[in-house]
C-alpha positions in Angstrom: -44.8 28.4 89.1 -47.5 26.5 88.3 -47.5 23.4 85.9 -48.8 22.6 83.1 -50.6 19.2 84.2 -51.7 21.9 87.2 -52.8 25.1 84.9 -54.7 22.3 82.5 -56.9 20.8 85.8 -57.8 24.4 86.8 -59.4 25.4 83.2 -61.1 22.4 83.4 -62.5 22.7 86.9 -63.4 26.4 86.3 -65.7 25.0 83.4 -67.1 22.5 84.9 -68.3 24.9 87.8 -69.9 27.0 85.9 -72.0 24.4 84.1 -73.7 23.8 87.5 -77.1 25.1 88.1 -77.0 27.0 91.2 -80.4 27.1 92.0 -80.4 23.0 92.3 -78.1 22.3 94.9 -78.6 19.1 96.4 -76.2 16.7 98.8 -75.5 14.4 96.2 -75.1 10.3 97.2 -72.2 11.1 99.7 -75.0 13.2 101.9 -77.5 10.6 101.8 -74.7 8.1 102.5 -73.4 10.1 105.6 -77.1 10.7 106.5 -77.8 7.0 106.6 -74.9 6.1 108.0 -75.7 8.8 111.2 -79.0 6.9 111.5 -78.2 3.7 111.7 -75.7 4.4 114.5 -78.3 5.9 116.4 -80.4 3.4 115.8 -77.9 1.0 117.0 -77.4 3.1 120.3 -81.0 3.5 120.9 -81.3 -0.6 120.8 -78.5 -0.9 123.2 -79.7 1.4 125.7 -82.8 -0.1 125.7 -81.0 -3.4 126.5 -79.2 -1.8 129.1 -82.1 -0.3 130.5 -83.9 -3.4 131.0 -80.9 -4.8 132.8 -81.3 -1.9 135.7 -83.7 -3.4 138.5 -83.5 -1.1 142.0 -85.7 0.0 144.5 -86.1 3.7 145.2 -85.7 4.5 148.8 -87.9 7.2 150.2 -86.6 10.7 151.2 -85.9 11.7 154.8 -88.7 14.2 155.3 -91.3 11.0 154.3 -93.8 10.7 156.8 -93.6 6.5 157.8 -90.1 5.9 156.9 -88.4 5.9 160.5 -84.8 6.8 161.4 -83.3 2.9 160.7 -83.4 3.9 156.5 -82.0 7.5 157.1 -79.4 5.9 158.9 -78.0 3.4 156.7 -77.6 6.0 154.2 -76.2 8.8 155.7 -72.4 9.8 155.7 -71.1 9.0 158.5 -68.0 11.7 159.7 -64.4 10.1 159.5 -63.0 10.4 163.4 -59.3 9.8 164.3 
């Protein structure tokens, strides 16, 4: 059974929708607030990986089949088999 507090919100809700225009929909402030919110957290992402970007400092070692490279930097990188 439904109350009388509860049957009094649902005629009012049921008027109120259909004094809304249906052909002007918009997001309202909460979608401009979540859409806001969404950029500046990737805006806030984008600056720390920049950071962290600048931070990396490596040097690329050539490929195998390079021509000039030798055996000595194959070597060092290759996996060497576990014997027992």
């Amino acid at each position: 059974m439904m109350s009388a507090t509860s049957t009094l919100a649902l005629t009012h809700f049921v008027t109120l929708a259909d004094s809304f225009d249906k052909d002007k929909v918009t997001p309202g402030v909460l979608g401009f607030i979540v859409f806001a919110v969404i950029g500046g957290a990737v805006w806030l992402l984008m600056k720390s990986m920049n950071k962290h970007m600048k931070q990396v400092d490596f040097e690329e070692q050539p490929e195998e089949g390079t021509p000039g490279t030798g055996g000595a930097a194959a070597s060092t990188t290759a996996a060497k088999p576990k014997t027992s």
